[in-house]
C-alpha positions in Angstrom: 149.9 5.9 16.6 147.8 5.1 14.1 144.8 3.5 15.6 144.2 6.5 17.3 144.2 8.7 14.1 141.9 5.8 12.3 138.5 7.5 13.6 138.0 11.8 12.8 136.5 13.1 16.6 133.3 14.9 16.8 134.8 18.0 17.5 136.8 18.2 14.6 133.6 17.8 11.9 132.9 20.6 9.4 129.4 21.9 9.1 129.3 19.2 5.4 130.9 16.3 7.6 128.0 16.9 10.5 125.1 17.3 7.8 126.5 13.7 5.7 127.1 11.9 8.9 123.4 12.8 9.7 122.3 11.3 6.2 123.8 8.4 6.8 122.7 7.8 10.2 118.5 8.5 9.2 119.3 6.3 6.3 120.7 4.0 9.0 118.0 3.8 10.7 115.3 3.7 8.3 116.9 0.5 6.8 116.8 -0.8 10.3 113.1 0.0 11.2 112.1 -1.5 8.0 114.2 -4.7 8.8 112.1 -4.5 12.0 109.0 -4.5 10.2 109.8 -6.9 7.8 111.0 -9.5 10.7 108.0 -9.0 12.6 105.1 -8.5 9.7 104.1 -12.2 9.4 103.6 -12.8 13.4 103.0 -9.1 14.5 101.4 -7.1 11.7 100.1 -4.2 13.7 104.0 -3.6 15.5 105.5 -3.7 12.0 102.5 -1.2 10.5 104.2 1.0 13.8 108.1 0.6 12.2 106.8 1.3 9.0 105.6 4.7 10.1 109.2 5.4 11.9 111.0 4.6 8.9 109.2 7.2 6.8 109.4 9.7 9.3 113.6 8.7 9.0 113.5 9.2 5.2 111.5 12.9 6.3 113.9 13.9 8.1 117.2 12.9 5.9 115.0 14.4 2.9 115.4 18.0 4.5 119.1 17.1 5.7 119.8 16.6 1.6 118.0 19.7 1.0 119.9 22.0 3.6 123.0 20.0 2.2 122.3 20.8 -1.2 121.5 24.6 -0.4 124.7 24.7 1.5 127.5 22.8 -0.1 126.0 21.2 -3.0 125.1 18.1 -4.6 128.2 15.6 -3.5 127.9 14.3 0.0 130.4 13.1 1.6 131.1 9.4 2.5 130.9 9.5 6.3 129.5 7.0 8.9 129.5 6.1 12.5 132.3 4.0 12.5 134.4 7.0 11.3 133.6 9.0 14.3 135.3 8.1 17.5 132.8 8.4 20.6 129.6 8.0 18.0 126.4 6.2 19.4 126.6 2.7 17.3 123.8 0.7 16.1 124.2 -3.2 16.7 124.3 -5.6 13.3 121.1 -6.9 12.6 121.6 -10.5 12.9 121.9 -9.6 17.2 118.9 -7.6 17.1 116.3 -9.5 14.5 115.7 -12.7 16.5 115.1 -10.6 20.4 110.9 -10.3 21.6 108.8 -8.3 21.4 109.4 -5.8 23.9 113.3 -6.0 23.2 112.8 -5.2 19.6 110.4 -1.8 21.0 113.2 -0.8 23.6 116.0 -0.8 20.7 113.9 1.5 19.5 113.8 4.0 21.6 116.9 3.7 22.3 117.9 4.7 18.8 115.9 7.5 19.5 117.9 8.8 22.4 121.0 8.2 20.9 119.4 10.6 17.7 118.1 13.0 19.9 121.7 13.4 21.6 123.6 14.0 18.6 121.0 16.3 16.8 122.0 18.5 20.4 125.1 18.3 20.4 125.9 18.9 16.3 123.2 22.0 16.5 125.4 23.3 19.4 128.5 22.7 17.3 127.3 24.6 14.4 127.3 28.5 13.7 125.3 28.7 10.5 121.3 29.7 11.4 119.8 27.6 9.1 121.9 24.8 9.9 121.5 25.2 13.4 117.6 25.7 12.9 116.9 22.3 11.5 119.0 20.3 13.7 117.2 22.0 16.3 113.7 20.6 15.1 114.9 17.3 14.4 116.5 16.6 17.9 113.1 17.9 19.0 111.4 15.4 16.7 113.5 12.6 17.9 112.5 13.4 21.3 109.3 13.5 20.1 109.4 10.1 18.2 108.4 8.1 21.6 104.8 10.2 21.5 104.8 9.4 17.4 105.7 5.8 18.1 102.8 5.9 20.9 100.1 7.6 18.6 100.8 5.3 15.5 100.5 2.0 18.3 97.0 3.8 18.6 96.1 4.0 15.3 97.8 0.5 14.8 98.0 -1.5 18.0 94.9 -1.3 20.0 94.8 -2.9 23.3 93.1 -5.9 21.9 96.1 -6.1 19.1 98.8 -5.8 21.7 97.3 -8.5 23.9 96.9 -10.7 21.2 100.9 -10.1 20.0 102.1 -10.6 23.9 100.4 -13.7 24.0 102.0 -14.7 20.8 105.1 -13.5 21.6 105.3 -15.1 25.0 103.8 -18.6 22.9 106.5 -18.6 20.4 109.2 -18.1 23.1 107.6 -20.9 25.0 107.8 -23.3 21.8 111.3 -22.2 21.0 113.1 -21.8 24.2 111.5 -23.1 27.3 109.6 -26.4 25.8 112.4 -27.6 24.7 114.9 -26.5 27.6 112.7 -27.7 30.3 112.7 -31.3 28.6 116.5 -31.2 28.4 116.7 -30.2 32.3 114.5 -32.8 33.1 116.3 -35.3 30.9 119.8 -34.4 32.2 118.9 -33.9 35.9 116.9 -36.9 36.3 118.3 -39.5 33.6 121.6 -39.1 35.1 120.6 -39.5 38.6 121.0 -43.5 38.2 124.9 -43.5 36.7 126.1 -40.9 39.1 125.2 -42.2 42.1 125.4 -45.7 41.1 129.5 -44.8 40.5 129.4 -42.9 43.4 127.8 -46.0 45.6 130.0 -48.4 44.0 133.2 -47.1 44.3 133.2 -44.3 46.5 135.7 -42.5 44.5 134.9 -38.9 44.1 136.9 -38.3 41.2 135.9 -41.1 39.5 132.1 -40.5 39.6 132.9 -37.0 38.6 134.7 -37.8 35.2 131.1 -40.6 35.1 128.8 -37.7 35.7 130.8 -35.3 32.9 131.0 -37.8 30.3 127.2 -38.8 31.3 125.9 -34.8 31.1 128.2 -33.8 27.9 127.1 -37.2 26.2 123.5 -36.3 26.9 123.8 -32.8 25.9 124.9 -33.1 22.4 122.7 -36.7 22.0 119.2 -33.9 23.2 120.3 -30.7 20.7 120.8 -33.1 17.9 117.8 -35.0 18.2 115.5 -31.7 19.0 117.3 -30.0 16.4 116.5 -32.8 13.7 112.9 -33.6 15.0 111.0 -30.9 13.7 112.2 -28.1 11.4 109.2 -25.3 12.8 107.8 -25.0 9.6 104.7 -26.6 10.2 104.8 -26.9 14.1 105.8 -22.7 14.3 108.1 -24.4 16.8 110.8 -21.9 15.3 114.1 -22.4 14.7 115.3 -25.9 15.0 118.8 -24.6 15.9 117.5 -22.4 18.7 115.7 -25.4 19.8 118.5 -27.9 19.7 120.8 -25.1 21.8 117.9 -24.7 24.1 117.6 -28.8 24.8 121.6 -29.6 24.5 123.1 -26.8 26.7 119.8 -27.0 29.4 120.5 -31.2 29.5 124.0 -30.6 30.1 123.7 -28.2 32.8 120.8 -30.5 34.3 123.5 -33.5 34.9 126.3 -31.2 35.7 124.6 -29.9 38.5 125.2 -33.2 40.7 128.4 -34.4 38.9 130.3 -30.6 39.7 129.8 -31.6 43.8 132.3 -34.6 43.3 135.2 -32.4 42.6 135.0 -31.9 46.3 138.0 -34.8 47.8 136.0 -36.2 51.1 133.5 -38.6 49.3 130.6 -37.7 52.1 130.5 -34.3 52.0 131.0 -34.0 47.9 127.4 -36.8 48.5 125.4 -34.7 50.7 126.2 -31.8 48.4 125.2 -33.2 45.3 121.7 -34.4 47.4 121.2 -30.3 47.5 121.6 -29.7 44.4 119.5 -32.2 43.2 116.7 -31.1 45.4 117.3 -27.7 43.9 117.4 -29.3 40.3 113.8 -31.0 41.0 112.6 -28.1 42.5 113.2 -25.8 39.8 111.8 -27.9 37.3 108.8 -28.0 38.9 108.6 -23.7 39.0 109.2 -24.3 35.4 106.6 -26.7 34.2 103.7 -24.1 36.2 105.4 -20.9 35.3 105.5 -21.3 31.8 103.9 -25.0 31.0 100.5 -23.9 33.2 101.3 -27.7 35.1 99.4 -27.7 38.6 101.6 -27.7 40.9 101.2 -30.3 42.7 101.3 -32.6 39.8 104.4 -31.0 38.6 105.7 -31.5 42.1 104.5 -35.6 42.3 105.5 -36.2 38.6 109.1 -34.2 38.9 109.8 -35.3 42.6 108.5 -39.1 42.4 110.5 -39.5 39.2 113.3 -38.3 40.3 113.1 -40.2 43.7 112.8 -43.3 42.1 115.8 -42.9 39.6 117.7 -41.8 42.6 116.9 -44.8 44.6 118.3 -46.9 41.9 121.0 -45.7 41.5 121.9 -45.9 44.8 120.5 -49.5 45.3 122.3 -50.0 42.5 126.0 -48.9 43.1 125.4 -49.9 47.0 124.5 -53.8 46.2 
């Protein structure tokens, strides 16, 4: 079948196909450390001084994979990359690895440099030729070397004062970008739609009913919070970051807030679907209050009185509300 014959296997590579597919990978993965650098130079310019480094060690190491090339089988090199080998180690597109943290973007890292050190092994095993064998050798010993290279250029680049001082800026900017504006869509969806849900639920005591109430209510929320978070502030000026990420963050996090207490009136008997959504709620307030100290540094006991009161009082009129 033909999708099966679309990729070559490993196996089946010629000494030239292991040595180009090499070349393309360090190339690969220069190209990718430098993206890394360059993504992370305004905010982290010690990290991206550490990419920097890997990267030329990369161009190195393909450097003396054209040379052996050269010596061997001359000047043309064939076209062949990772996707053409079935069972290769694959390296994700950039646009799902340029926006992670910190630390994510360091892991990816090394695991690049497992995956390199396993096929420099197993392609030096495959091979019969001395010299060939000989430098695949040394470079999967270089690649298993590359964490204690990545660890003495973080010394000569990332000091502990450095690192502490990216963390914290790391940890900032995810604050800004993801939980600021999340937390404020959970609290507006779990508390704002207290009053309609339970006011539907009070007044006619129709389960399905206040369920259909309390989607409309959470979706219609959701999609009101992303846009207007997403068009408040571009993060140009604030460092807020992406307004996008941001208007996900709010939309998706309000949604879920009012869904929360509106999912418990699928259940038929209107009492039980009630004292369900009660949980819930308590869970809802609760969590937003582990939020705002965790990340927001809120006392916790003023979290608790703001979140809790609030929420009580919405509650209560809703209920007063659909019960008169």
């Amino acid at each position: 079948m033909r999708f099966i014959t679309q990729r070559r296997r490993f196996s089946d590579l010629s000494d030239q196909e292991i040595l180009a597919l090499a070349i393309s990978s360090e190339e690969d993965d220069a190209q990718i450390y430098r993206t890394y650098a360059a993504r992370l130079r305004e905010e982290y310019p010690s990290t991206a001084a550490i990419f920097e480094g890997m990267a030329e060690e990369e161009d190195n190491h393909r450097a003396q994979l054209i040379a052996l090339h050269r010596e061997r089988f001359g000047e043309t090199i064939p076209l062949i990359r990772r996707e053409h080998v079935a069972g290769y180690y694959a390296r994700r597109p950039i646009w799902l690895v340029e926006n992670l943290g910190l630390d994510r973007i360091r892991e990816e890292a090394e695991g690049m440099e497992r995956d390199a050190e396993r096929f420099y092994t197993m392609a030096a095993q495959r091979t019969s030729d001395a010299a060939t064998r000989d430098l695949l050798g040394r470079l999967a010993q270089a690649e298993a070397g590359h964490q204690n290279t990545a660890a003495d250029l973080e010394k000569t680049h990332l000091d502990g004062e450095a690192k502490e001082d990216e963390d914290a800026s790391a940890h900032r900017q995810f604050v800004l970008t993801y939980v600021q504006p999340g937390l404020a869509g959970l609290m507006d969806g779990s508390v704002s739609t207290l009053a309609p849900i339970f006011a539907t639920a009070f007044a006619t005591q129709d389960t399905h009913t206040t369920f259909l109430v309390g989607l409309a209510a959470s979706v219609g929320a959701g999609i009101s919070m992303g846009f207007t978070e997403a068009a408040s502030d571009d993060g140009e000026l604030s460092g807020r970051g992406s307004p996008f990420k941001r208007g996900m963050a709010s939309g998706v996090m309000t949604a879920l807030g009012g869904l929360g207490h509106a999912l418990p009136y699928l259940i038929p008997h209107f009492w039980t679907a009630t004292i369900t959504a009660f949980f819930v709620v308590f869970i809802e307030l609760w969590a937003i209050v582990w939020i705002q100290n965790r990340y927001m540094d809120t006392p916790f006991m003023r979290a608790t009185f703001q979140v809790v009161l609030g929420g009580a009082l919405v509650f209560a009129a809703g209920v007063l509300i659909g019960g008169g």
